[in-house]
C-alpha positions in Angstrom: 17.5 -12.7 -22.0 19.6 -12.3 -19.1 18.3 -10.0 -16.2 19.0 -8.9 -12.8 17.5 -8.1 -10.1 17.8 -4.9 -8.7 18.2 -3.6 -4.7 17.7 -0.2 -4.2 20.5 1.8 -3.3 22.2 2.0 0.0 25.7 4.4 -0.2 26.8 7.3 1.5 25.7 8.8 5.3 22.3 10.3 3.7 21.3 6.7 2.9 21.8 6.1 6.4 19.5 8.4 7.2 16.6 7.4 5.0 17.4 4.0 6.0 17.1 4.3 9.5 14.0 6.6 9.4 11.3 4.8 10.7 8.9 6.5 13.2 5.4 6.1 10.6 2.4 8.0 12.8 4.4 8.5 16.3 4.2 12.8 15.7 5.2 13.1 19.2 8.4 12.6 18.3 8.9 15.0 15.3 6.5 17.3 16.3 4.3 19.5 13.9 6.1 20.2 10.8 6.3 24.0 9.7 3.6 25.0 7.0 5.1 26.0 4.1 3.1 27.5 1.1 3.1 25.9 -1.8 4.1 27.7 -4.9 1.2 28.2 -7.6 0.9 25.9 -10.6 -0.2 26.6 -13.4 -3.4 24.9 -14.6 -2.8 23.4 -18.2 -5.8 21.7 -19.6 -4.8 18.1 -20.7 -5.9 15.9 -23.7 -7.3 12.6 -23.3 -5.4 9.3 -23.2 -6.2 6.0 -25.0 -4.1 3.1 -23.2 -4.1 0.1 -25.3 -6.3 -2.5 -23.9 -4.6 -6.1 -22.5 -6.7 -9.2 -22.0 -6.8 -9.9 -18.7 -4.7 -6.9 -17.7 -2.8 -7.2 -14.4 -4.5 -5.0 -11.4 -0.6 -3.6 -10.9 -1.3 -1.7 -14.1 -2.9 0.8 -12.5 0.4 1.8 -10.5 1.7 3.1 -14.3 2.5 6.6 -14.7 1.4 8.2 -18.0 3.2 11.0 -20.2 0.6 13.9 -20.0 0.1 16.1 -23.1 -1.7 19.4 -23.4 -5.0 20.1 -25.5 -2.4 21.5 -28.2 -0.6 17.6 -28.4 2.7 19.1 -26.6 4.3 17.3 -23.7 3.7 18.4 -20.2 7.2 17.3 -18.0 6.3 14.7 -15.5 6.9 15.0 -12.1 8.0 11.9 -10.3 5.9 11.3 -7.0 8.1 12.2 -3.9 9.7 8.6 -2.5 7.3 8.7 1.2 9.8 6.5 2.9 11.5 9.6 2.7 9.0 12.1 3.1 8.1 10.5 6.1 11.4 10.3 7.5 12.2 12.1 11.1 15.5 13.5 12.6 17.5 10.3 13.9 20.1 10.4 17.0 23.5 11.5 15.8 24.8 8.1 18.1 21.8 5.6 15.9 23.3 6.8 13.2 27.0 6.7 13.7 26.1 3.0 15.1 24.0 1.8 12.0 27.0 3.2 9.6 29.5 1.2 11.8 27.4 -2.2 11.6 26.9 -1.5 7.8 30.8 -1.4 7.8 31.4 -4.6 9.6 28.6 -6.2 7.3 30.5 -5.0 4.1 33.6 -6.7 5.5 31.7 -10.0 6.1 32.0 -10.0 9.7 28.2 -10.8 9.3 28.2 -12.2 13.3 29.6 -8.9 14.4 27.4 -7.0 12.2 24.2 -9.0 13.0 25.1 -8.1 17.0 25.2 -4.5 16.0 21.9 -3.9 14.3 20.1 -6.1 16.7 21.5 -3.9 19.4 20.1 -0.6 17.6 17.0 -2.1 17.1 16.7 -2.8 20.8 17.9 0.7 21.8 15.8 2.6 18.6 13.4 0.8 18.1 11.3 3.4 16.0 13.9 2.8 13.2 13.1 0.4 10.4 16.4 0.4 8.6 18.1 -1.7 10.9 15.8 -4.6 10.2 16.1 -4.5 6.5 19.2 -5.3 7.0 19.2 -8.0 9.7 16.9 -9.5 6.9 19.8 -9.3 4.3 22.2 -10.9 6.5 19.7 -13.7 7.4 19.6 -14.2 3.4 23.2 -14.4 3.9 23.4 -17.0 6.0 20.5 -18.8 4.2 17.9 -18.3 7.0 15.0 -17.9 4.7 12.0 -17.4 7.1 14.7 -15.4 9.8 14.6 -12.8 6.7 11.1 -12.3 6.0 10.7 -12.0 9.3 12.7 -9.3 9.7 11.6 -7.8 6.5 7.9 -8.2 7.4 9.1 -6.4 11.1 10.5 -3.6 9.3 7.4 -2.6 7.1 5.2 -3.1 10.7 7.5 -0.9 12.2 7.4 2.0 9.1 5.1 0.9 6.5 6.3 3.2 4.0 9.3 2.1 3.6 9.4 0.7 0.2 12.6 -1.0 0.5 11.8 -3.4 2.8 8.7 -4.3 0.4 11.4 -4.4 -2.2 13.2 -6.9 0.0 10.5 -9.0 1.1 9.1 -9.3 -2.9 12.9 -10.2 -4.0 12.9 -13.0 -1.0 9.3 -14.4 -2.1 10.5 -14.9 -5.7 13.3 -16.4 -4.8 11.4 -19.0 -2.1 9.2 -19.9 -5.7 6.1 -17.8 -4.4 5.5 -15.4 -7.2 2.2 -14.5 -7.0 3.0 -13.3 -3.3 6.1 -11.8 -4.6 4.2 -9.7 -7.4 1.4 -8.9 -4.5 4.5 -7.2 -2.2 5.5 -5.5 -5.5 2.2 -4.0 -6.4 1.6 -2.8 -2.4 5.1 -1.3 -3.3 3.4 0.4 -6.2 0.4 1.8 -4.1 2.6 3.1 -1.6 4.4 5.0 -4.7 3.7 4.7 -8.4 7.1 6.4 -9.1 9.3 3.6 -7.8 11.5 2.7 -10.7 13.2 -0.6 -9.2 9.7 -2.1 -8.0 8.4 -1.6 -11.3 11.6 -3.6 -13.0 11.8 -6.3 -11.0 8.1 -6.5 -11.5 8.5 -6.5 -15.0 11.0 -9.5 -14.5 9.2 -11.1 -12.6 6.1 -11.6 -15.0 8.3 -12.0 -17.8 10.8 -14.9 -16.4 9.1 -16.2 -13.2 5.1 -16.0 -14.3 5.3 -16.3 -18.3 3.5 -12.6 -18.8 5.6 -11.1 -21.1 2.0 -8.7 -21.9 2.0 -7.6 -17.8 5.7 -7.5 -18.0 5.8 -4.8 -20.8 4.2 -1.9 -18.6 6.6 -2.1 -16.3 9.5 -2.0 -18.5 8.6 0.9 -19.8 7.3 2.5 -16.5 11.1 2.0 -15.5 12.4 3.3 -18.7 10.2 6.1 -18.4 11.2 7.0 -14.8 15.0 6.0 -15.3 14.9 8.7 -18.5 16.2 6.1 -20.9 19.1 5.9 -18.4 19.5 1.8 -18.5 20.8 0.7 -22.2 20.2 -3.0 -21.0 16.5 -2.0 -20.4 16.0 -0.6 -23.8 17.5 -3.5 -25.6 15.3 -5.8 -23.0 11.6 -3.7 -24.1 13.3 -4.2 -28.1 12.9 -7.9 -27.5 10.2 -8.1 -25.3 8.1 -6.0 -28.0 8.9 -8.8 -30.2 7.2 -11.2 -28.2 4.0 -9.5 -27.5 3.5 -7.7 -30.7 2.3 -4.4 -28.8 4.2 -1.6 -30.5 2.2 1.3 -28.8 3.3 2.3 -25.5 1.4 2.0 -22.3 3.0 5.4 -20.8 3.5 8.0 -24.1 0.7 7.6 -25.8 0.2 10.8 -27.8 -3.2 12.2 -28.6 -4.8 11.7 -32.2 -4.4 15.1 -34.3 -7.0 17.0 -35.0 -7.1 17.6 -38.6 -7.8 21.7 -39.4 -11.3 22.3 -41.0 -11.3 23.1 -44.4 -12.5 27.4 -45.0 -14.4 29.2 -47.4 -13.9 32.3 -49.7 -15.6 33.8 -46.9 -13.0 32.3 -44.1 -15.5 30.1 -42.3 -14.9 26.5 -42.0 -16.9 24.5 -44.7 -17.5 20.6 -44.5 -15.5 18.4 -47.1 -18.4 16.7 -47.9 -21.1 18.9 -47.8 -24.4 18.3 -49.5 -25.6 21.0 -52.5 -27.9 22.7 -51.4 -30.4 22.4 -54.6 -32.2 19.4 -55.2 -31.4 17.7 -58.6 -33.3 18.6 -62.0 -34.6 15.2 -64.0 -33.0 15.9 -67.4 -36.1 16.2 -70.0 -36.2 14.4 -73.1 
């Protein structure tokens, strides 16, 4: 089964943006945000969900999310958990951003040393911004400076700890130094950070799977991703098909529907009447 392992996504000048955010806690420079009222939700009453039960399930399974159904057994459309790297992410300088988007460019032409110079300068001259040092940590993977990049990773999640792609990072970098069970540790903090984060919960899922010999923890978190994705990854589908296979667990962990109830039987006199009701005479012994 050939996998890969997903980054998350880093195109276009919004990107840039969300990347560079990185002021977690410092209100002082965002100041209070305007309150806003919420619009009302309707309450719907929702039926109870059996998981299927895993021997020495793994503690990252709580992180799952799970396709809600109403008392009547009809869907209720999930909605994903807001990303809080972006949530949390504050107006940035005009002149950081230009500056990231230009070091970005010099790293996408491999002028790495150029590029390296550039976001070390931003992060001297911003440095409230995380974003920069997610991706010093990339071009120290570049130039195969293993501990340079989790270093910088590790700086980037003190600096903002919400941002999940500098877990993302870090958990990609640990596997690949051989250290999965710190690897899967960075993946589940992803998790309780947000629960909703589709890429952390496949390279998760590949990660118990190849790396760790789980296919049973792995098949969660295929689905989670599947789930989230909306069925959007073939590759994914095929790769639950076979993992399925291995594990024998057919029912999912995330749409697990609620048992039927079967109608009760009525009367002449239209009131519901047990199928197995006892008479309500005693027997008569037969004479003879």
């Amino acid at each position: 089964m050939a996998m890969v392992f997903v980054k998350p996504l880093r195109t276009g000048a919004l990107m840039s943006v969300i990347l560079l955010s990185g002021c977690a806690g410092l209100g002082t420079m965002t100041g209070p945000k305007p309150t806003q009222e919420a619009p009302e939700k309707t309450v719907v009453e929702t039926a109870p969900v059996a998981v299927p039960e895993v021997q020495g399930e793994a503690p990252s399974h709580q992180y799952l999310p799970r396709q809600a159904y109403d008392v009547a057994g009809n869907k209720i459309d999930y909605e994903s958990e807001p990303n809080p790297y972006i949530q949390a992410s504050v107006p940035v300088a005009p002149e950081a951003v230009a500056r990231f988007q230009a070091a970005s460019k010099l790293m996408a032409e491999e002028q790495n040393r150029m590029a390296r110079k550039a976001f070390e300068a931003i992060t001297r001259d911003y440095p409230e911004l995380s974003g920069p040092w997610v991706k010093l940590g990339e071009l120290a993977e570049i130039g195969e400076r293993l501990e340079r990049a989790e270093k910088s990773y590790r700086t980037a999640i003190e600096v903002n700890p919400e941002n999940v792609n500098a877990y993302l990072s870090l958990a990609l970098l640990q596997r690949r130094n051989g250290d999965f069970e710190a690897s899967r540790d960075t993946y589940v903090s992803a998790l309780k950070l947000w629960k909703d984060f589709p890429e952390a919960h496949l390279n998760l899922a590949i990660l118990y799977d190849l790396y760790m010999n789980q296919p049973v923890n792995a098949q969660p978190h295929f689905e989670a991703y599947e789930f989230l994705v909306k069925g959007d990854h073939p590759q994914v589908a095929d790769w639950l098909i076979e993992i399925r296979r291995r594990t024998g667990i057919e029912t999912s962990f995330i749409d697990i529907p609620p048992p039927k109830q079967e109608p009760a039987a009525e009367g002449s006199d239209g009131e519901p009447v047990a199928a197995d009701a006892a008479p309500n005479e005693e027997p008569v012994e037969e004479k003879g």
